[in-house]
N, C-alpha and C positions, 0 to 999 in steps of 0.2 A: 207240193206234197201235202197230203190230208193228213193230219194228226193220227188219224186213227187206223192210218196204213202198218204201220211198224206194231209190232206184236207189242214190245215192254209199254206205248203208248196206249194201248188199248184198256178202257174202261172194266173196271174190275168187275161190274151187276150190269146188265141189262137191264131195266127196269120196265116192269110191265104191270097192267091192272092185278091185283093179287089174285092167284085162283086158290082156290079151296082143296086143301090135299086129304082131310080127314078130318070126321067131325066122330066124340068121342063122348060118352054119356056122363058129367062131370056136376057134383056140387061144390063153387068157389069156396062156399058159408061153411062148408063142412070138412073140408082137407085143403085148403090155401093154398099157393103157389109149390110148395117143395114135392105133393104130388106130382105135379106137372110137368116139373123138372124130372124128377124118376120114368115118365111116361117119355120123355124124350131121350132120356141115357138110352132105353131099352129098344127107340126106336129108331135103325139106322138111318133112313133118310132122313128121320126130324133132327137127331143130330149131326149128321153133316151140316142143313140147311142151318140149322143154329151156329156150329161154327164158319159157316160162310158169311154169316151174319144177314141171310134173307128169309129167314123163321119169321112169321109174323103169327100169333097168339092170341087169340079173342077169348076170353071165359064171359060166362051168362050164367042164370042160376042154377040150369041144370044140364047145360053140355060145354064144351068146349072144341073153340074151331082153330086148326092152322092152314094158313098157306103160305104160301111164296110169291114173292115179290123180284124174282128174277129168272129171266127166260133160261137164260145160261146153266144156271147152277140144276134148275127145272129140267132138261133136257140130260144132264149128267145121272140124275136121281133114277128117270128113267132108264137110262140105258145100263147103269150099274147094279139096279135092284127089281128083283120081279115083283110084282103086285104082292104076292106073300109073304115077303120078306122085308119091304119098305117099315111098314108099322108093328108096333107089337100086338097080338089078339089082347083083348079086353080079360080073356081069364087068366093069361101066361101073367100081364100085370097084378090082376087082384091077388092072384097066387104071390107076388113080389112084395106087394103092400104089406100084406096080410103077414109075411115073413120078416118083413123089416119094423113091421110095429109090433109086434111079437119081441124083437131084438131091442126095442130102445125103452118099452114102456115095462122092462120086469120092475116091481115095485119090490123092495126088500117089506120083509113082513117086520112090523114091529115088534120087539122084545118088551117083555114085561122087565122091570126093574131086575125081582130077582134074576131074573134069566142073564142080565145084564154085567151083575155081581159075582154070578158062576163063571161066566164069559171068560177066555183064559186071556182075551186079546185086555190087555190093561189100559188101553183107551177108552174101551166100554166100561170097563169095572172103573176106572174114575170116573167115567163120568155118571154114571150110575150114582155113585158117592157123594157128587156133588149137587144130584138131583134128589136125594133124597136126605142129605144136608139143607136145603134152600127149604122142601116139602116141612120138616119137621120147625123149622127157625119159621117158616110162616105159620104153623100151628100153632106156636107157641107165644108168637106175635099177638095171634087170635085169643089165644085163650087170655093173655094179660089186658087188651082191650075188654072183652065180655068183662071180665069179673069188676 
């Protein structure tokens, strides 16, 4: 009897030379790996193949390639997803980027002291007090030095 007769015995990956499923226009230096990862949530084949665990992932300075490293999982990707629907287009994701760094990078605008003072939140108005408590005791530090 062949090991590899009985289905539960059967090798999880076929392994075969990687082929090239999508090459994407990508700078590593300028959006790091968590891009890349967002570009695979959005794209069904490359996340299945990621959770099948035969994604393979190249980045370079200005594009970036995947393929697959298994025949098996290869042949399922096909017959489950048509050419249009495997990857995401390139503007559907910038459209995503574009809305998720919008979402994480709002910067709170600085308050001026006073503004800080009026503030009804008393977190702000102490510590307001206490910065301009430290401001004046260093002035005043200053001014006994000079003279």
């Amino acid at each position: 009897m062949n090991i590899y007769d009985d289905e539960w015995n059967q090798p999880t990956h076929e392994r075969i030379k990687p082929k090239q499923l999508v090459k994407i226009p990508y700078c590593f230096m300028m959006h790091g790996l968590s891009a890349l990862d967002e570009y695979i949530k959005l794209s069904p084949a490359l996340d299945y193949l990621k959770m099948q665990g035969c994604l393979v992932t190249m980045t370079y300075n200005s594009h970036a390639l995947f393929y697959c490293d298994c025949i098996k999982h290869l042949k399922i990707i096909d017959q489950n997803y048509s050419e249009n629907m495997k990857y995401c287009p390139l503007p559907v994701f910038e459209d995503h980027m574009t809305k998720l760094n919008r979402k994480t990078s709002k910067v709170k605008k600085k308050k001026k002291l006073k503004e800080l003072l009026t503030d009804p939140d008393s977190n702000g108005k102490q510590r307001a007090e206490d910065i301009l408590r430290l401001i004046r005791d260093r002035q005043k530090k200053r001014g006994d030095d000079n003279e």
